[in-house]
N, C-alpha and C positions, 0 to 999 in steps of 0.2 A: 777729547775735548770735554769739558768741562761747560754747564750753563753760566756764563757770565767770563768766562777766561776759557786759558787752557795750561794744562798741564803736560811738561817734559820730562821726562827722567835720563838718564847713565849713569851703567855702574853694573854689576854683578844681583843675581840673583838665583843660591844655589839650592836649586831642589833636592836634592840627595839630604843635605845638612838643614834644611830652609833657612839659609842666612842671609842676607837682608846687607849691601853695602851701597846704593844710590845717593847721585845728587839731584833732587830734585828740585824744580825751577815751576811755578804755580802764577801766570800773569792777569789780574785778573782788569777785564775791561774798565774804561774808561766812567761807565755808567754805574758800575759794582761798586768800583774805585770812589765815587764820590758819598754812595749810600752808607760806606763805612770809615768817612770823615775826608778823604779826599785826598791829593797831593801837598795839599799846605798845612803847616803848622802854623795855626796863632794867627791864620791868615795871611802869612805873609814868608815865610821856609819853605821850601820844599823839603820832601822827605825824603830821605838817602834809598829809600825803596820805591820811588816813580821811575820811569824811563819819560822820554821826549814826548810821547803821545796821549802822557797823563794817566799813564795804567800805572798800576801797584803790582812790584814784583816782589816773589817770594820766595828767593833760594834756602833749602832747605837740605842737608845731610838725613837719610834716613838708615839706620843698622841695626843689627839688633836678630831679629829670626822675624818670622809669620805670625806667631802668637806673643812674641814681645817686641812690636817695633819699638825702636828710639829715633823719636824725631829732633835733630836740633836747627838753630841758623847755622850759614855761614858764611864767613866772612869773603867770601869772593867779590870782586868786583864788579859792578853791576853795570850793564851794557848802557851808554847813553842816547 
């Protein structure tokens, strides 16, 4: 857990190679969520990255190795 969310991960992580294949999911509270503009766009959108409770989710792919992660989005669809 994380201050202000929490964080989940699945996927692979190989210590022999240190290679680097999760998806990572990062939800940050409701209160986090507003300090960094909030669920709405323009006051008036919600943003394809809140769930029902007003937190900001943040799926994330990470690969790569231990000294070079690669963090990207992805495209999954996000829990309602």
């Amino acid at each position: 857990m994380i201050d202000g969310g929490t964080l989940a991960a699945a996927g692979l992580v190989n210590l022999a190679d240190q290679s680097l294949n999760l998806h990572v999911t990062a939800v940050l509270n409701k209160a986090i969520s507003q300090q960094v503009g909030g669920t709405q766009v323009g006051g008036f959108m919600n943003t394809a990255l809140s769930n029902n409770q007003g937190e900001l989710v943040l799926p994330v792919i990470v690969t790569g190795t231990f000294q070079h992660p690669q963090v990207a989005p992805t495209c999954n669809r996000l829990p309602r």
